[in-house]
C-alpha positions as CSV (number, residue, x, y, z in Angstrom):
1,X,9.3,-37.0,12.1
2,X,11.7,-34.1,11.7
3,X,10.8,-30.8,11.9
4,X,10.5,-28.5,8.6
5,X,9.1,-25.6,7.2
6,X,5.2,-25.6,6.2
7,X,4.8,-25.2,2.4
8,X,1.7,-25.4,-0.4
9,X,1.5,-28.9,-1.6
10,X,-0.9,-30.9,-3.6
11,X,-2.7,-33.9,-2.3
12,X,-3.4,-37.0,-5.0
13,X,-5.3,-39.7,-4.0
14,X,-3.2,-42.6,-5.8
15,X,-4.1,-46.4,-6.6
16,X,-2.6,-49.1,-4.6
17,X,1.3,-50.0,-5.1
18,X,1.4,-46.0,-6.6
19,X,3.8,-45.4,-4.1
20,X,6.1,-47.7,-4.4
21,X,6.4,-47.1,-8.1
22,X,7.2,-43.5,-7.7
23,X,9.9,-44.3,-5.4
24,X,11.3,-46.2,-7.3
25,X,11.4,-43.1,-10.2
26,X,12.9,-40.5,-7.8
27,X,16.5,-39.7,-7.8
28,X,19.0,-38.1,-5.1
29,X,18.7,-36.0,-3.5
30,X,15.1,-36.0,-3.6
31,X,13.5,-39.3,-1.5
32,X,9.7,-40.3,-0.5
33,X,8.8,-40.1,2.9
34,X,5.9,-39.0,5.3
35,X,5.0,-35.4,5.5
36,X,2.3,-34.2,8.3
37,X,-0.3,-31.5,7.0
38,X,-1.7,-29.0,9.1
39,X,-4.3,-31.2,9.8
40,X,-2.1,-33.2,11.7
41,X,-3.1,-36.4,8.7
42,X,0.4,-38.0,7.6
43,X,1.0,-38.6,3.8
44,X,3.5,-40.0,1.7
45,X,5.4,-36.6,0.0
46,X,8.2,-35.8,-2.0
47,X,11.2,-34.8,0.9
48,X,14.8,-33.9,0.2
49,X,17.1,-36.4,1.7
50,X,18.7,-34.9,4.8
51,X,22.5,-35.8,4.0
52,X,22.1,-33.9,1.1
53,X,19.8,-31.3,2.1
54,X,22.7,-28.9,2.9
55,X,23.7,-28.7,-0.8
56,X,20.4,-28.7,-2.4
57,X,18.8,-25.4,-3.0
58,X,15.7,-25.0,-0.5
59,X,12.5,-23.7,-1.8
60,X,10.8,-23.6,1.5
61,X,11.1,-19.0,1.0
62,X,9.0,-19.3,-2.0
63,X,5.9,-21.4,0.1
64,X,6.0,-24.4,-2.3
65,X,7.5,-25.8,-5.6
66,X,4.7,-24.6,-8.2
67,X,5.9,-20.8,-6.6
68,X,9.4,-21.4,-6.9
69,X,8.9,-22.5,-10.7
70,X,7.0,-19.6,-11.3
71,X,9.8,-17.2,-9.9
72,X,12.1,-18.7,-11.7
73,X,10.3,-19.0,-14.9
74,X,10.6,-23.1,-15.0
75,X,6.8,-23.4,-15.7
């Protein structure tokens, strides 16, 4: 797993095959992958896809994505 900066998230607990269906919703450059929490547990999570990370806009300054919508009045 690659290193990354520690941000708020949300944890779901989601039905079987949930997964799957979300990946197949999500679109460049965003991907699903595994995330580690500061528990050290391992989740699915929403990840930006590291070819494209260096021309997507990182949110990892604002601590999460509900704080960069609410700096940037996208709520």
């Amino acid at each position: 797993m690659e290193a990354g900066a520690a941000i708020d998230g949300e944890l779901y607990e989601l039905p079987s095959g949930a997964v799957d269906r979300l990946a197949s919703l999500v679109q460049s450059p965003i991907r699903i992958g595994r995330v580690r929490l500061e528990s050290g547990m391992e989740v699915y999570g929403y990840l930006c896809d590291p070819v494209e990370a260096p021309a997507a806009r990182d949110i990892s300054p604002y601590g999460g994505w509900r704080a960069f919508l609410a700096v940037n009045n996208l709520e």
